[in-house]
Jmol script that loads the backbone (N, CA, C; Angstrom):
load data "model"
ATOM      1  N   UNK A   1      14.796  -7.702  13.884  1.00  0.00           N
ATOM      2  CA  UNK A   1      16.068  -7.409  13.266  1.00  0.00           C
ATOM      3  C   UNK A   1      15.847  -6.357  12.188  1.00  0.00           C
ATOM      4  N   UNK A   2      16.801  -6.300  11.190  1.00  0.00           N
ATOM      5  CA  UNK A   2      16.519  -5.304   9.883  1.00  0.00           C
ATOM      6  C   UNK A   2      17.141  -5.855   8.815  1.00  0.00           C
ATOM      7  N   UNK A   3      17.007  -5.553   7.623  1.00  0.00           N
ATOM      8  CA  UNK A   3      17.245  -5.854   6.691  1.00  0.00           C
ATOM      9  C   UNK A   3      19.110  -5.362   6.826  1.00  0.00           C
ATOM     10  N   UNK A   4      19.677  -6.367   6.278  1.00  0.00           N
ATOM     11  CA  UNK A   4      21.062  -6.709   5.716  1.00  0.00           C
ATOM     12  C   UNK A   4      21.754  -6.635   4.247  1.00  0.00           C
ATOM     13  N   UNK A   5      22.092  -5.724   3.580  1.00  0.00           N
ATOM     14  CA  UNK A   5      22.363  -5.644   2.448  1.00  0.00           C
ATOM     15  C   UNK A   5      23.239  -6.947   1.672  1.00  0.00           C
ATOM     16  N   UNK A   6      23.662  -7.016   2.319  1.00  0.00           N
ATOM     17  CA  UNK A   6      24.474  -8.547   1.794  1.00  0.00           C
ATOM     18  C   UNK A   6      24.095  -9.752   1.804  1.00  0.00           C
ATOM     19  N   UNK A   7      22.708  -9.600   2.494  1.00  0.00           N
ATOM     20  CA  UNK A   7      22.095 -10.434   2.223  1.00  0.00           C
ATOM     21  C   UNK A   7      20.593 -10.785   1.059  1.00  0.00           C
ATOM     22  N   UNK A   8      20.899  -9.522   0.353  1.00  0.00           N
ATOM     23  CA  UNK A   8      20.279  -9.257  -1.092  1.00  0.00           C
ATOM     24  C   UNK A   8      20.824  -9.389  -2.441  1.00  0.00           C
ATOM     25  N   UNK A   9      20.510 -10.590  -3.289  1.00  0.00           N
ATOM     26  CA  UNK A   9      21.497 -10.334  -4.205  1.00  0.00           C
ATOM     27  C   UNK A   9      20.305 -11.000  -5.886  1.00  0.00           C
ATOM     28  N   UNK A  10      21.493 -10.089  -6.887  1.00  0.00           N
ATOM     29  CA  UNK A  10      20.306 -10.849  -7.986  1.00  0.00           C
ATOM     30  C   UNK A  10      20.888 -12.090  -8.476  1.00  0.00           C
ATOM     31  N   UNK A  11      19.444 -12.515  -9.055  1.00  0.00           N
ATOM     32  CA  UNK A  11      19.702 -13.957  -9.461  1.00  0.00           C
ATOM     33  C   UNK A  11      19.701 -13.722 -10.971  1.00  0.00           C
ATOM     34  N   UNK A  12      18.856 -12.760 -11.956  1.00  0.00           N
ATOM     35  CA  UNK A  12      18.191 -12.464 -13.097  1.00  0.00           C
ATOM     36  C   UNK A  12      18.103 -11.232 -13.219  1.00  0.00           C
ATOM     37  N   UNK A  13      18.290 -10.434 -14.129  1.00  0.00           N
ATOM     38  CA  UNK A  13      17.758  -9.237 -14.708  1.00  0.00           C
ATOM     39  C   UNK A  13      17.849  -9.035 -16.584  1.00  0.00           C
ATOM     40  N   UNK A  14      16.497  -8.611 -16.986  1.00  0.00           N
ATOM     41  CA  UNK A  14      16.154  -8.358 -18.148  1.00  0.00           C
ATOM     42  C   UNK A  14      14.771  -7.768 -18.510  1.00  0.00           C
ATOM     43  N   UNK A  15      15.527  -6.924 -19.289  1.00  0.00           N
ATOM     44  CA  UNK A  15      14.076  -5.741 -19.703  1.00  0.00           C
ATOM     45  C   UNK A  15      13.394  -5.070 -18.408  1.00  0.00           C
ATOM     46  N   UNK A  16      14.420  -4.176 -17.830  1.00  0.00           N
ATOM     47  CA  UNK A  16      13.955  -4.072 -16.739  1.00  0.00           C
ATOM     48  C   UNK A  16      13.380  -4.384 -15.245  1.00  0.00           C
ATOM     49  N   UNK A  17      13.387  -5.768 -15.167  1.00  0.00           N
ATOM     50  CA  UNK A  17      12.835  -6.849 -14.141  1.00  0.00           C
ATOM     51  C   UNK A  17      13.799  -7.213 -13.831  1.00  0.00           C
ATOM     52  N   UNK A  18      14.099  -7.696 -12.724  1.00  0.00           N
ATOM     53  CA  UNK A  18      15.144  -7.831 -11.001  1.00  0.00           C
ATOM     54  C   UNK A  18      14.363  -8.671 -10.859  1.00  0.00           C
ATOM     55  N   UNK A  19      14.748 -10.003 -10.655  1.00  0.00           N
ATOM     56  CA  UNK A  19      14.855 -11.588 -10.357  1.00  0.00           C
ATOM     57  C   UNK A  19      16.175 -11.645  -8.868  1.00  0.00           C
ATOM     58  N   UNK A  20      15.481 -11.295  -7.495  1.00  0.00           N
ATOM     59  CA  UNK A  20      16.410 -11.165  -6.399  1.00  0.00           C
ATOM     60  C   UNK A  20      16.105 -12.209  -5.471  1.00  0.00           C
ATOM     61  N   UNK A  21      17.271 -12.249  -4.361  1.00  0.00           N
ATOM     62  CA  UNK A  21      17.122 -13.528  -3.417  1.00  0.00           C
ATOM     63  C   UNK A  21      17.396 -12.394  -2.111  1.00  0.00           C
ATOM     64  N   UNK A  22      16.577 -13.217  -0.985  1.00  0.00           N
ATOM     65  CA  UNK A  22      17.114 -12.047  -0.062  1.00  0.00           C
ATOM     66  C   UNK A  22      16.751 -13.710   0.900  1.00  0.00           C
ATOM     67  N   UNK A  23      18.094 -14.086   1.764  1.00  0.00           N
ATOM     68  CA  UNK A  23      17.903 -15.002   3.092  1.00  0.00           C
ATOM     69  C   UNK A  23      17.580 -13.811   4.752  1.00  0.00           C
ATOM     70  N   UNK A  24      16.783 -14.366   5.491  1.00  0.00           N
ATOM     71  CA  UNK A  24      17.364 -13.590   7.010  1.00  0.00           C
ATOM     72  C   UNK A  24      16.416 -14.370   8.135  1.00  0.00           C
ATOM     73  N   UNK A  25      16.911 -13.669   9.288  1.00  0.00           N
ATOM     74  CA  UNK A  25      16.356 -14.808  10.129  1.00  0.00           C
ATOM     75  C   UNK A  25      14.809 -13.926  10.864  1.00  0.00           C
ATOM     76  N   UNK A  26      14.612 -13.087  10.283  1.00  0.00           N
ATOM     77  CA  UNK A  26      13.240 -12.529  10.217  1.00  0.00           C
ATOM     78  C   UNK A  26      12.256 -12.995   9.456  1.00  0.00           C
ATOM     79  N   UNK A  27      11.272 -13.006  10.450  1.00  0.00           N
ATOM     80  CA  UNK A  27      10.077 -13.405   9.944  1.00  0.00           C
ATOM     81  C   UNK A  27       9.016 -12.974   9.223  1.00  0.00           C
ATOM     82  N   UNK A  28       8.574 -13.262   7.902  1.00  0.00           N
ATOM     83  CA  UNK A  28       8.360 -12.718   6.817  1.00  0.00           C
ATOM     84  C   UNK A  28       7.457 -11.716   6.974  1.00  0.00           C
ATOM     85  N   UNK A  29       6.546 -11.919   8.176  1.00  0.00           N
ATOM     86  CA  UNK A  29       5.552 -10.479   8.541  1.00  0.00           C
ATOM     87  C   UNK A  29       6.511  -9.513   8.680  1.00  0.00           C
ATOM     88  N   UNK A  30       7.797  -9.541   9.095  1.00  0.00           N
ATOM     89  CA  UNK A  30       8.888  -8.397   9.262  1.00  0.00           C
ATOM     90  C   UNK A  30       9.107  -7.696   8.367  1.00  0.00           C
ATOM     91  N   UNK A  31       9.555  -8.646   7.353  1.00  0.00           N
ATOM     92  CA  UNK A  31       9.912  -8.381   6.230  1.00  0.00           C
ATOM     93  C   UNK A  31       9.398  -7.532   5.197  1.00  0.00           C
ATOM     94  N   UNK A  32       8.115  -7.881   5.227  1.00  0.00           N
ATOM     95  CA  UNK A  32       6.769  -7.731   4.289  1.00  0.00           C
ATOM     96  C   UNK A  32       6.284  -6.655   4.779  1.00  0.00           C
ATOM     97  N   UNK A  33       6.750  -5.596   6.178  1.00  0.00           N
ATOM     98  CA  UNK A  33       6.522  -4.243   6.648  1.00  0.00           C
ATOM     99  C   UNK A  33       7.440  -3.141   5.819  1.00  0.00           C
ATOM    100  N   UNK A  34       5.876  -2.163   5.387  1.00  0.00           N
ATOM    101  CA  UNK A  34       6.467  -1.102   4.594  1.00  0.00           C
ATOM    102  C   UNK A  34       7.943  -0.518   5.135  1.00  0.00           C
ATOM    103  N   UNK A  35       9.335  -0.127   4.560  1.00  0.00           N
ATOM    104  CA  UNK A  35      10.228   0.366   5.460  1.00  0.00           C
ATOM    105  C   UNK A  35      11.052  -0.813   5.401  1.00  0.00           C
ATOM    106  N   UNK A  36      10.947  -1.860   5.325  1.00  0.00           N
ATOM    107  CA  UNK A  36      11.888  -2.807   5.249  1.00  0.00           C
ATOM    108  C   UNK A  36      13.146  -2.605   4.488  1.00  0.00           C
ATOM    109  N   UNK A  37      12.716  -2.530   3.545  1.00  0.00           N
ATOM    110  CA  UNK A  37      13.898  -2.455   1.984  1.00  0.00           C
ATOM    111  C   UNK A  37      14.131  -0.908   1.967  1.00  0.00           C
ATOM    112  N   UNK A  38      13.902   0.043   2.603  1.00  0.00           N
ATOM    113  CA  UNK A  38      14.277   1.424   2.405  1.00  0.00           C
ATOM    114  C   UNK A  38      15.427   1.410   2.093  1.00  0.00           C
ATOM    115  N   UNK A  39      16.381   0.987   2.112  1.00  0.00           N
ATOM    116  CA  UNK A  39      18.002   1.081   1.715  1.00  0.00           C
ATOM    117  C   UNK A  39      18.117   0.444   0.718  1.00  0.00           C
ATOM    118  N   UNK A  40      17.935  -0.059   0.344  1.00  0.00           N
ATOM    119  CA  UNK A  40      17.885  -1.256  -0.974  1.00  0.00           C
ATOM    120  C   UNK A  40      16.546   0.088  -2.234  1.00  0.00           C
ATOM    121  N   UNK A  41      16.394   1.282  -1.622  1.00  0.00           N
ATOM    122  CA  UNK A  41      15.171   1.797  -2.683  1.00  0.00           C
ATOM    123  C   UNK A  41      16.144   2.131  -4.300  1.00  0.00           C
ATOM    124  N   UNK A  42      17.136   2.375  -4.045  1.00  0.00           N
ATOM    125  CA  UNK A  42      17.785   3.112  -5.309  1.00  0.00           C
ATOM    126  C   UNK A  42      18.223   1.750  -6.172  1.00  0.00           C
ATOM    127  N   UNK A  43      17.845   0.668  -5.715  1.00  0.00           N
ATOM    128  CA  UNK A  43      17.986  -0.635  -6.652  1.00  0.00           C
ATOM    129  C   UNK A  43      16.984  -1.508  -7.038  1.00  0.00           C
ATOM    130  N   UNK A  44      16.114  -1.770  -6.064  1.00  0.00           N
ATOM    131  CA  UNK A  44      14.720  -2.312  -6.465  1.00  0.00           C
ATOM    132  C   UNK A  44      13.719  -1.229  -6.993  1.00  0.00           C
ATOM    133  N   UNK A  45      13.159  -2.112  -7.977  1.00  0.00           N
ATOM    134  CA  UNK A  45      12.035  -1.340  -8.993  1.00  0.00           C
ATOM    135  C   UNK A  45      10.324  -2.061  -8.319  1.00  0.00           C
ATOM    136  N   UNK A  46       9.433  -1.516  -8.690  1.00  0.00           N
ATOM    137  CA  UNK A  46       8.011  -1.764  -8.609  1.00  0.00           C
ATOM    138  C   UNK A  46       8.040  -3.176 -10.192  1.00  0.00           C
ATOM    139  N   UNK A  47       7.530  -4.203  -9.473  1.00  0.00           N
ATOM    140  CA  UNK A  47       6.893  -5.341 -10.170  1.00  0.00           C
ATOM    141  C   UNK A  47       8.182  -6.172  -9.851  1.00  0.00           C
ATOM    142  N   UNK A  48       9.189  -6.264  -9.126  1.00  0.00           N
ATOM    143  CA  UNK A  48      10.459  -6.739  -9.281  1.00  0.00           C
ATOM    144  C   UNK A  48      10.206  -8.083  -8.075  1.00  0.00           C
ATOM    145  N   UNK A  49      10.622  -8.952  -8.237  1.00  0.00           N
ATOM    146  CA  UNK A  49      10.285 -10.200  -7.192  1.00  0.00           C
ATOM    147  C   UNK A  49      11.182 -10.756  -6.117  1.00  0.00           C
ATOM    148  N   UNK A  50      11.328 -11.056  -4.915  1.00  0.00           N
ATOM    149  CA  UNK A  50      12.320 -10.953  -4.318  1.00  0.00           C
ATOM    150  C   UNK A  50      11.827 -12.737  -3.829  1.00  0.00           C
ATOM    151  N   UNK A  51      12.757 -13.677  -4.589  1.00  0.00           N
ATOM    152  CA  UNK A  51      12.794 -14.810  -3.611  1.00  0.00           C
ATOM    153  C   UNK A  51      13.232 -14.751  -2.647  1.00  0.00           C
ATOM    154  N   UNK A  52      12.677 -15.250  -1.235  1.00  0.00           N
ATOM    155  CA  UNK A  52      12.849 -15.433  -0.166  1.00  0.00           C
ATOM    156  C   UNK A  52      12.644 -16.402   0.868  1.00  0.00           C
ATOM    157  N   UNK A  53      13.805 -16.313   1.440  1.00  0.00           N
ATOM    158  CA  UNK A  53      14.063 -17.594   2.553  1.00  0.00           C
ATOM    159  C   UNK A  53      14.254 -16.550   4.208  1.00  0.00           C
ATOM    160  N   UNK A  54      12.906 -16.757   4.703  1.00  0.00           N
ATOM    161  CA  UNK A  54      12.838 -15.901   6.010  1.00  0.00           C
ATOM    162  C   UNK A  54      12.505 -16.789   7.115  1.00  0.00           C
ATOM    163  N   UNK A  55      12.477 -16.339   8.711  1.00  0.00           N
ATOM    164  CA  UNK A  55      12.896 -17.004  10.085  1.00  0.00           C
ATOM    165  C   UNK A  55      13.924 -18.133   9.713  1.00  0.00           C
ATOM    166  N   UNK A  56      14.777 -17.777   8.930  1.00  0.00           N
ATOM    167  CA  UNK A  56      15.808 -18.875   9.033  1.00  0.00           C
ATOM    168  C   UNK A  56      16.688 -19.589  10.346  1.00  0.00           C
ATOM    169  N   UNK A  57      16.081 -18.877  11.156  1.00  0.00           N
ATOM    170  CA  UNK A  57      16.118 -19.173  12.697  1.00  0.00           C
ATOM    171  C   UNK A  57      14.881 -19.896  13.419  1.00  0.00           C
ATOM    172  N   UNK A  58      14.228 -19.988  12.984  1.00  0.00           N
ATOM    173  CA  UNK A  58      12.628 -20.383  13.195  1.00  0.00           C
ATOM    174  C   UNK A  58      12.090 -21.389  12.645  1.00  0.00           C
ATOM    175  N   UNK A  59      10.819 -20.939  12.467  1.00  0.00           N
ATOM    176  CA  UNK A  59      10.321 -21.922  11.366  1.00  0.00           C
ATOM    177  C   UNK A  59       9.984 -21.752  10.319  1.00  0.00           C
ATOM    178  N   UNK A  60      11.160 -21.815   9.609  1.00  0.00           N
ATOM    179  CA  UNK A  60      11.650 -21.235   8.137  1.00  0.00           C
ATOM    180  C   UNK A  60      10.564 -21.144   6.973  1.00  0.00           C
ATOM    181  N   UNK A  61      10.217 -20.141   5.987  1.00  0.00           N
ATOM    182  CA  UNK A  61       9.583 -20.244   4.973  1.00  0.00           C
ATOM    183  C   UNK A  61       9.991 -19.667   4.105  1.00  0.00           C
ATOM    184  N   UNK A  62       9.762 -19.958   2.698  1.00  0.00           N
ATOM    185  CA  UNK A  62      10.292 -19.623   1.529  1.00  0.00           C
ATOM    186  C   UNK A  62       9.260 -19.172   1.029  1.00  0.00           C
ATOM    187  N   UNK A  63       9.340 -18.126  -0.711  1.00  0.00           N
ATOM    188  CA  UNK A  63       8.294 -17.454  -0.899  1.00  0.00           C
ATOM    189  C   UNK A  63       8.701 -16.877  -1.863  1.00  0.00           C
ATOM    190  N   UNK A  64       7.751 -15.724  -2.240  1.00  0.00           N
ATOM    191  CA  UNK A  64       8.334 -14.601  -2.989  1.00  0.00           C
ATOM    192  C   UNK A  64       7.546 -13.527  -2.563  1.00  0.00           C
ATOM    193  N   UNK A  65       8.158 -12.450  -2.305  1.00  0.00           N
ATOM    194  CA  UNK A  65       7.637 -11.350  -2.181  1.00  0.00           C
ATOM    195  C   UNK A  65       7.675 -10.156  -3.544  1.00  0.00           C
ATOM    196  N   UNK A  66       6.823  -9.307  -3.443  1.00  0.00           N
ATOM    197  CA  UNK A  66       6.789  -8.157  -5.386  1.00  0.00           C
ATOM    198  C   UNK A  66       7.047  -7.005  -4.724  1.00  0.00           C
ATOM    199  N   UNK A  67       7.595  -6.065  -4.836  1.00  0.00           N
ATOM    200  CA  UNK A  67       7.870  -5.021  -5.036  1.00  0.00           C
ATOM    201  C   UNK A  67       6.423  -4.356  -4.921  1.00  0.00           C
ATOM    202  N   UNK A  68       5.627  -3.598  -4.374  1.00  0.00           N
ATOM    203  CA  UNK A  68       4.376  -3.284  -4.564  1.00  0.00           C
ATOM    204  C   UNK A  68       4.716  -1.587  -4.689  1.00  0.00           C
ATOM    205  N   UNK A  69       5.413  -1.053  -4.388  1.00  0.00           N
ATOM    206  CA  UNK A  69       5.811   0.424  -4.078  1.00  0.00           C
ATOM    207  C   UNK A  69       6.690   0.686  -4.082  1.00  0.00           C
ATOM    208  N   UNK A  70       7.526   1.819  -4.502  1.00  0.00           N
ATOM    209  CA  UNK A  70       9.347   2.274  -4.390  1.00  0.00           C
ATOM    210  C   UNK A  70       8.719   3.726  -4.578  1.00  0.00           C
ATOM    211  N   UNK A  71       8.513   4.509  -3.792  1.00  0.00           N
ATOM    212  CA  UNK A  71       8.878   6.108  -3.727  1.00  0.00           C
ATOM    213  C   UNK A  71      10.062   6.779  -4.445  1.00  0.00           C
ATOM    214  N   UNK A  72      11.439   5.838  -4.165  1.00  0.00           N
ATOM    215  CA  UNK A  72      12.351   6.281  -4.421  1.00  0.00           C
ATOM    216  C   UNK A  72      13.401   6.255  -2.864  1.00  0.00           C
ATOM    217  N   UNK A  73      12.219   6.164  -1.745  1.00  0.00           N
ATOM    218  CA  UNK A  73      12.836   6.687  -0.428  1.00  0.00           C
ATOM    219  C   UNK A  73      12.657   5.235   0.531  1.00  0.00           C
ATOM    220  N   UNK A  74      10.976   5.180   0.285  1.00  0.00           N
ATOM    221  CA  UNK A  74      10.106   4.273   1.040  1.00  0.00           C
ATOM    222  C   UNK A  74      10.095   3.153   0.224  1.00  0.00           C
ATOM    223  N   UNK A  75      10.302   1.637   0.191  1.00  0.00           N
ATOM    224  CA  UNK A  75       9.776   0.896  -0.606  1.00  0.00           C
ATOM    225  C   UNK A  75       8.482  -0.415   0.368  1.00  0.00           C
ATOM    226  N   UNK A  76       8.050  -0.971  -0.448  1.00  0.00           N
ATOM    227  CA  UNK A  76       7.165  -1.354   0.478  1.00  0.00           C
ATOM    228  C   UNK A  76       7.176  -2.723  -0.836  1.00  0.00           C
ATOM    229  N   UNK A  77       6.720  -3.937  -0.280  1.00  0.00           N
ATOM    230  CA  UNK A  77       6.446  -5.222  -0.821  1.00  0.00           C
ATOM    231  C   UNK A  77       5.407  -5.786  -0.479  1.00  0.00           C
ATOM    232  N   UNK A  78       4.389  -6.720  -1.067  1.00  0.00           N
ATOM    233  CA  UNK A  78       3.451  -7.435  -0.907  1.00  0.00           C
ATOM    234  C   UNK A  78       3.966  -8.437   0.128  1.00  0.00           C
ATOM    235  N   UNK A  79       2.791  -9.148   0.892  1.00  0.00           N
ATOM    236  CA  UNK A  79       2.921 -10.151   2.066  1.00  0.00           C
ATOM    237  C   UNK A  79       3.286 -11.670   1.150  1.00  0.00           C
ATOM    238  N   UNK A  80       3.979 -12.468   1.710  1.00  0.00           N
ATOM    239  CA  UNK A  80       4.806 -13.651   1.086  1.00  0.00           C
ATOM    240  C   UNK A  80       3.794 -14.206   0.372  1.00  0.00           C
ATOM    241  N   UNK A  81       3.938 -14.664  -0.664  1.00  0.00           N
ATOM    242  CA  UNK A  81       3.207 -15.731  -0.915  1.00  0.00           C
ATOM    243  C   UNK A  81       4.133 -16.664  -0.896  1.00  0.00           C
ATOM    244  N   UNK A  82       3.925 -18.012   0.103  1.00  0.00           N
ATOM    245  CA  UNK A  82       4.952 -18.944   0.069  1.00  0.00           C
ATOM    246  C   UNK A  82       4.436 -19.985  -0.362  1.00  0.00           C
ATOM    247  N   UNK A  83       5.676 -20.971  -0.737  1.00  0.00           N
ATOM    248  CA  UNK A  83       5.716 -22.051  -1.625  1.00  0.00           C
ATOM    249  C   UNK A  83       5.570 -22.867  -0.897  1.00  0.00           C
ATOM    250  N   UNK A  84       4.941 -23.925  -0.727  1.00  0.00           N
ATOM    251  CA  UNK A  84       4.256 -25.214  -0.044  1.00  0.00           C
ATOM    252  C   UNK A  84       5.692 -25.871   0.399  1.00  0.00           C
ATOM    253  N   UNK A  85       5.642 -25.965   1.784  1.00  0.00           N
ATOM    254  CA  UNK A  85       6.853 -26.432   2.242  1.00  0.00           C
ATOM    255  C   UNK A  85       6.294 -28.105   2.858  1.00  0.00           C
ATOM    256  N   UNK A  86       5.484 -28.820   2.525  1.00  0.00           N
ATOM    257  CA  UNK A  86       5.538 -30.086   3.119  1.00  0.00           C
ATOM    258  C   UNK A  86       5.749 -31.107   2.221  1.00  0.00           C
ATOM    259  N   UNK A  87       5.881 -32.344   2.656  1.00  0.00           N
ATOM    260  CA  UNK A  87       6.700 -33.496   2.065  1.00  0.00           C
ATOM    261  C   UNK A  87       6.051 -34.277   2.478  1.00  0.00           C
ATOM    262  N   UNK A  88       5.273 -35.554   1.572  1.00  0.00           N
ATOM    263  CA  UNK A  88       5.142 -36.705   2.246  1.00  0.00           C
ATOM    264  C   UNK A  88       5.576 -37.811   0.909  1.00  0.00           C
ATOM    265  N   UNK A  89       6.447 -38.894   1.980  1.00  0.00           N
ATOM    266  CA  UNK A  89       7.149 -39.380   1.134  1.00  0.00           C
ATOM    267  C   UNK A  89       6.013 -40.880   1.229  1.00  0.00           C
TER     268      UNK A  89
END
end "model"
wireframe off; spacefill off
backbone 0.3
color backbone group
């Protein structure tokens, strides 16, 4: 698939830092490919964190991805680091 603008939104911003949420039903290796966020470049900054909820069709994982690069044109993000999704009750 590709990235969805409406499906980017902030949660936080101060002193320069973008606190963002982005849901989709791509899977976070997708996501996490340089070129992803190219449309989203004139709003995301370098060090900026994008919570994320990806294969929301799948087998869903949550995470955060950083901002690792913004050209201005190209932006590019680090690979998920995700948040421990198991439960034992």
């Amino acid at each position: 698939m590709a990235y969805v603008s409406k499906n980017l939104s902030v949660l936080a911003y101060s002193n320069g830092f973008t606190l963002w949420h982005y849901t989709t039903p791509d899977a976070a290796t997708a996501v996490d490919t340089s070129g992803y966020f190219n449309t989203a470049a004139d709003m995301v900054r370098v060090g900026d964190m994008i919570l994320a909820n990806t294969d929301t069709a799948g087998s869903y994982a949550t995470g955060v991805f950083v901002v690792a690069g913004n050209s201005g044109t190209v932006v590019d993000v680090a690979n998920l680091t995700q948040f421990n999704s198991s439960n034992t009750d």
